[in-house]
C-alpha positions as CSV (number, residue, x, y, z in Angstrom):
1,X,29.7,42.1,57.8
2,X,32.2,39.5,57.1
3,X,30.2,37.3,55.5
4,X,28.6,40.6,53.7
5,X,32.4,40.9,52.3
6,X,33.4,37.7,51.6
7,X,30.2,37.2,49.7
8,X,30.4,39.8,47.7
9,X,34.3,39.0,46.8
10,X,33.5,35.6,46.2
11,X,30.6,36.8,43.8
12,X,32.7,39.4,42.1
13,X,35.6,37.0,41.6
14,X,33.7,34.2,40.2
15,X,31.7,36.7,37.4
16,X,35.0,38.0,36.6
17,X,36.9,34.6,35.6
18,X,33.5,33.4,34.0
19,X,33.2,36.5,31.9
20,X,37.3,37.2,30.8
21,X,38.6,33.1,31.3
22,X,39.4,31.4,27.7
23,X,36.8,28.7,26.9
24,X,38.4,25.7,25.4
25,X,36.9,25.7,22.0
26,X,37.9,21.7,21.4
27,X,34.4,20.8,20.7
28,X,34.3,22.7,17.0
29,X,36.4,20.8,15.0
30,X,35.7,19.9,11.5
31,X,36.7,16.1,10.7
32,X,37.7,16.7,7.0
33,X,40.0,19.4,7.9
34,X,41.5,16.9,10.2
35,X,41.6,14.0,7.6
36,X,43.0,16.8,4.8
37,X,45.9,18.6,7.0
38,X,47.1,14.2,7.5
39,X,46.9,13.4,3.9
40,X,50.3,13.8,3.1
41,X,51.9,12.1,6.0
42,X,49.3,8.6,4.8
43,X,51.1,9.5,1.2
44,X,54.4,9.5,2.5
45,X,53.3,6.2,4.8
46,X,52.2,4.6,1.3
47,X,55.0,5.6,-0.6
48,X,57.4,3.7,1.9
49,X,55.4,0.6,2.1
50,X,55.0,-0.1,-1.6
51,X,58.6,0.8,-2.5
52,X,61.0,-1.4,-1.6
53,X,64.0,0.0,-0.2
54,X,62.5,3.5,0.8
55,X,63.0,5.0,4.0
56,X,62.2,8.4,5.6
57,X,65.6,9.6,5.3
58,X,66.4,8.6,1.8
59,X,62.8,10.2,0.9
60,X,63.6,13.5,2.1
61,X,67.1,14.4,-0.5
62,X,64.3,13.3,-3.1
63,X,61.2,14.7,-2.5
64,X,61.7,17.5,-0.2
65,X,58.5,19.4,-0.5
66,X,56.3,16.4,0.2
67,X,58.3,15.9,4.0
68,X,58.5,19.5,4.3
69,X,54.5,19.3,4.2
70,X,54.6,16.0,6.8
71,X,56.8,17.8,9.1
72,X,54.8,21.4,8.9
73,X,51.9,19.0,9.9
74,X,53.3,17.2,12.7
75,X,54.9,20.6,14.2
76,X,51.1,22.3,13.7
77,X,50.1,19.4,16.0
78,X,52.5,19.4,18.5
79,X,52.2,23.5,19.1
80,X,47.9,23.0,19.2
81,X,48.7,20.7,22.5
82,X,50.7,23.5,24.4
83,X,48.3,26.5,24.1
84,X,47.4,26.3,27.2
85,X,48.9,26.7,30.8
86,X,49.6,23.9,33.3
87,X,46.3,23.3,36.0
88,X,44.7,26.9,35.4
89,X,44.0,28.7,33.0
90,X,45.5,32.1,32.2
91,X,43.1,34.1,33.7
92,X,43.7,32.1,37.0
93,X,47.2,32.2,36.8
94,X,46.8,36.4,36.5
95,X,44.6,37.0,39.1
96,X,46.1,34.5,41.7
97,X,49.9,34.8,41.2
98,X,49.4,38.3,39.9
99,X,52.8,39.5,37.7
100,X,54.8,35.7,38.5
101,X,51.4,34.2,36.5
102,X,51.7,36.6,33.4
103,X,55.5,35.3,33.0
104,X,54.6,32.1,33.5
105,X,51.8,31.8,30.6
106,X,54.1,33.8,28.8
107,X,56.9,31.4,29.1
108,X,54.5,28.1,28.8
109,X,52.1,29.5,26.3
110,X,55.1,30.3,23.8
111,X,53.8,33.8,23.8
112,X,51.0,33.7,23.2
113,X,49.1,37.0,22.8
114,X,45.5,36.0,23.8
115,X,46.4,33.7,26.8
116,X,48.6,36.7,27.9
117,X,46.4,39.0,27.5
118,X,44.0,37.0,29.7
119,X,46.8,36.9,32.2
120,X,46.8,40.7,32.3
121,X,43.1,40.9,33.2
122,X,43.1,38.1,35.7
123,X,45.7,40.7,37.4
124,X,43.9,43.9,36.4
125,X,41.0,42.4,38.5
126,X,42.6,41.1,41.1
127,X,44.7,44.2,41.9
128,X,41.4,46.1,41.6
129,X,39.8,43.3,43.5
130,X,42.3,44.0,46.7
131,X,42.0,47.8,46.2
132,X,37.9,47.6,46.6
133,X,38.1,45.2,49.8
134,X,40.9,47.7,51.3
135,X,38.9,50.9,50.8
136,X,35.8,48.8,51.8
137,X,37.8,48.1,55.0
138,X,39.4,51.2,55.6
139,X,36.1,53.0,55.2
140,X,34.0,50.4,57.8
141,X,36.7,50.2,60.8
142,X,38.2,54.2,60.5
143,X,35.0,56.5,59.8
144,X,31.7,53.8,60.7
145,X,33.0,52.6,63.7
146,X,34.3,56.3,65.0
147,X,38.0,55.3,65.3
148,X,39.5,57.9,63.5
């Protein structure tokens, strides 16, 4: 009956975080995008080597919406690398640390409404998980086995 139990947990856990966990979605990427969003940092790059004299900080007094592009670029790129939580992913974190692993995608996510949201129903299921086995339980060792 054990086995029965743990079988069936195992089985139920494992079709829940491969049904509600975030697939990374790293493999559809368009190349020119890419190439396009760095144009203007390669301008910038260009526009420093040629000229003789020309620095970063002297650039930006002069041409401000040109750096403000660059630096709206570099920020996009370092916010795309912290989308994620550290080791598991958010519904991981949910079901296995419960309300701690909601706070803690929260906080390392940057708020980020889907991973949070996946954090939610990793907890959902696991509290629902834990409720099933317990009323499972309760119903096998009080009213089966006569104890009651």
């Amino acid at each position: 009956m054990k086995k029965v139990l743990f079988l069936a947990l195992s089985f139920s856990l494992f079709t829940a975080t491969s049904l509600f966990a975030n697939v990374d979605q790293e493999s559809d990427f368009d190349e020119s995008e890419i190439y396009a969003a760095f144009e203007p940092v390669s301008d910038i790059g260009e526009r420093i080597l040629t000229e003789e004299g020309l620095t970063y900080s002297t650039l930006f007094p002069e041409n401000n919406a040109l750096v403000e592009n660059a630096s709206a670029v570099a920020s996009a790129g370092l916010n795309a690398s912290q989308q994620s939580p550290p080791v598991l992913n958010a519904f991981l974190w949910g079901c296995v640390a419960g309300v701690t692993g909601i706070v803690l995608v929260a906080v390392t996510t940057g708020n980020d409404e889907a991973q949070i949201k996946s954090a939610l129903i990793g907890c959902v299921v696991q509290s629902v998980s834990i409720s099933v086995v317990y009323s499972v339980a309760s119903f096998v060792f009080y009213y089966a086995l006569d104890l009651y």
